[in-house]
VOGU-3710 file (C-alpha; in Angstrom, 3 decimals, decimal comma):
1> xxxxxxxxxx> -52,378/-29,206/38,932  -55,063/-31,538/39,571  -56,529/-28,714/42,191  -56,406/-26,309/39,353  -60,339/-24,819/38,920  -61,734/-21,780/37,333  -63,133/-21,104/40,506  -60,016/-20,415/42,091  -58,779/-16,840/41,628  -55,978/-16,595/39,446
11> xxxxxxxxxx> -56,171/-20,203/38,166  -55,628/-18,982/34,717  -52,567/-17,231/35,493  -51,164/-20,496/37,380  -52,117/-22,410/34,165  -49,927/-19,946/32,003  -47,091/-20,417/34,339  -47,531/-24,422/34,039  -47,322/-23,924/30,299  -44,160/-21,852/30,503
21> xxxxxxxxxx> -42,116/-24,165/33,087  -43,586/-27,355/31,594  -43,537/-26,585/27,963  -41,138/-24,076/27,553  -38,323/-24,886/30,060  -38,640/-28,806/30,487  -36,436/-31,055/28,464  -38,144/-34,075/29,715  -39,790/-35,353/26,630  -41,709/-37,795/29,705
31> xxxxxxxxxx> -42,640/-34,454/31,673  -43,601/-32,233/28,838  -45,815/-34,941/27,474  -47,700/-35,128/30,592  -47,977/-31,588/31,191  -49,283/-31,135/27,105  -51,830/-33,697/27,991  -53,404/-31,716/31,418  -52,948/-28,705/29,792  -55,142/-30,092/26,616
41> xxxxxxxxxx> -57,396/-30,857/29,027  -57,969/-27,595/30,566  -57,915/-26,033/27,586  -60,643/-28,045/25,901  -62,779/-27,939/28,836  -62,802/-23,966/29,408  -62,225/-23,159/25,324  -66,429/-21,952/25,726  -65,963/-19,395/28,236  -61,629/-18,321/27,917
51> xxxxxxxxxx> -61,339/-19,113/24,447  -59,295/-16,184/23,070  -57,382/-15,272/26,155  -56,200/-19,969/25,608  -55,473/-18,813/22,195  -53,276/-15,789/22,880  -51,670/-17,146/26,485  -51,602/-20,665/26,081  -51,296/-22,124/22,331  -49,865/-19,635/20,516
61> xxxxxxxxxx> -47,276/-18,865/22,236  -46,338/-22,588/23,225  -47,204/-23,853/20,300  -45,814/-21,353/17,559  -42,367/-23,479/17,166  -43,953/-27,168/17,917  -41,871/-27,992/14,272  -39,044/-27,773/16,462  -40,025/-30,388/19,044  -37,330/-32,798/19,055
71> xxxxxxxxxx> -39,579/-35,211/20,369  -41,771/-36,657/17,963  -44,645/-37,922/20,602  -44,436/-34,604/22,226  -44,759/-33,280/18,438  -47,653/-35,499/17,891  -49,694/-34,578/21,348  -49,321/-30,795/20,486  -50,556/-31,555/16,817  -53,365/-32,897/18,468
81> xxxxxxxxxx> -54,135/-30,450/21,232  -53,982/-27,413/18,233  -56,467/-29,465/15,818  -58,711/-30,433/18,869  -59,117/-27,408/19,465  -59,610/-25,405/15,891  -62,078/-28,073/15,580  -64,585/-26,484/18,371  -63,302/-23,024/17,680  -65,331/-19,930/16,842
91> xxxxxxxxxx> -62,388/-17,663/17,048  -61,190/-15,432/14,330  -57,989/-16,666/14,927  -57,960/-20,253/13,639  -55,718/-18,872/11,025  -52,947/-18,461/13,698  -53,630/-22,437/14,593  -53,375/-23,561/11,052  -50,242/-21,730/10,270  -49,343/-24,050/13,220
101> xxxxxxxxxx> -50,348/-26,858/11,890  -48,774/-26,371/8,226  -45,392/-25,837/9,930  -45,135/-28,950/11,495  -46,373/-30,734/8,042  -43,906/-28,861/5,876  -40,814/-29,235/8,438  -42,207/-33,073/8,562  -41,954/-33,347/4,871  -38,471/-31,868/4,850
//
């Protein structure tokens, strides 16, 4: 991963598969901590130029049931990564992040 560029043809692809064996499929609360953290990084650093296509590939679809994270580090470092990122977003869609967000707070409060 630490190879990964945007230079590199089909880099965002490879970073979609990443997300989907490291987020998706891992049960490693170690593992999928780690992989959250490069993947915030990636994100955060290309959100100005791939913003929409992180949104729809990467955080939505990864994120969208973080309230069920067993793990509540794992919980915490995707909390982060979503509100890091509506923070510098322009995108239309930082309704889809918040709704996120409030379902981790209200499953939380539960």
């Amino acid at each position: 991963m630490t190879q990964l560029t945007t230079s590199k043809p089909g880099w965002f692809q490879y970073l979609v598969t990443f997300a989907d064996k490291h987020l998706k499929q891992e049960v490693r609360s170690n593992l999928k901590a780690k992989a959250l953290n490069l993947i915030t990084k990636i994100c955060l650093a290309n959100m100005s130029i791939y913003e929409e296509d992180l949104i729809d590939k990467i955080i939505l679809p990864h994120m969208k049931n973080l309230e069920n994270e067993l793990d509540p580090a794992v919980r915490q470092s995707g909390v982060r990564f979503v509100l890091d990122f509506l923070m510098e977003s322009s995108s239309k869609k930082g309704h889809n992040l918040l709704h996120i967000l409030e379902k981790v707070d209200t499953f939380t409060i539960v």
